[in-house]
C-alpha positions in Angstrom: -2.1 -10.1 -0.8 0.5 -8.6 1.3 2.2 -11.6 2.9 3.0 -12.7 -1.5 4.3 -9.6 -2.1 6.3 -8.3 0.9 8.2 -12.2 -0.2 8.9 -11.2 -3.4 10.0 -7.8 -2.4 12.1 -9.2 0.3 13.7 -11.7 -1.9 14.6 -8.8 -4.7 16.2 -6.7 -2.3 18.4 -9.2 -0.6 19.4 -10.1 -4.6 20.5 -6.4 -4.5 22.4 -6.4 -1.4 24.3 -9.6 -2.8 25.3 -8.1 -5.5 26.3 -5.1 -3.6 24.1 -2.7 -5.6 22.9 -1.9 -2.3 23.5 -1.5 1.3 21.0 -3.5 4.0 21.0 -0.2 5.7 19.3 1.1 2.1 17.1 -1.5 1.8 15.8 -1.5 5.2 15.1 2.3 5.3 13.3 1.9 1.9 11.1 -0.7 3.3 10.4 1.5 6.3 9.8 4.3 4.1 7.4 2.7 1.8 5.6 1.2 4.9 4.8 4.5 6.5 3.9 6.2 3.1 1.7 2.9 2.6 -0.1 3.6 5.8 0.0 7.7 5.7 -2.0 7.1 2.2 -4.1 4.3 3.9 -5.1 6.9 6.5 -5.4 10.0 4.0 -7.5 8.1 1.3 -9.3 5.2 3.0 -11.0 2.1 0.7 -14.6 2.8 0.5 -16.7 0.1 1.1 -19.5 -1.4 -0.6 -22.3 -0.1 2.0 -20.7 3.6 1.3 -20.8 3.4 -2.3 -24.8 2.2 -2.2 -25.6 4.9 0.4 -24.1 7.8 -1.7 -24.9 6.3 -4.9 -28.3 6.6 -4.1 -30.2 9.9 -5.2 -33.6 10.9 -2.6 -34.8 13.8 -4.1 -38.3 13.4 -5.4 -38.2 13.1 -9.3 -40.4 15.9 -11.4 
């Protein structure tokens, strides 16, 4: 899913810096930027995985 998107992402950016809406400086600090927030939320909010969900979803206490 990355690789397909970071391509598109490239290609709209270079569009900008050909049409001189920006600068490559802008769009390569914007790139670096959104890679460390990427990895910052990554590392803050990790994906659960399927085993976590079933362990947690599960409910031990004897029933009454």
């Amino acid at each position: 899913m990355f690789v397909p998107l970071s391509g598109a992402t490239m290609a709209v950016h270079w569009a900008l810096v050909r049409k001189r809406a920006h600068y490559p400086t802008d769009v390569l600090a914007g790139g670096v930027l959104g890679i460390v927030v990427a990895l910052a939320a990554w590392k803050l909010w990790p994906p659960r995985r399927e085993a976590d969900e079933d362990i947690s979803s599960r409910d031990d206490r004897p029933l009454r």
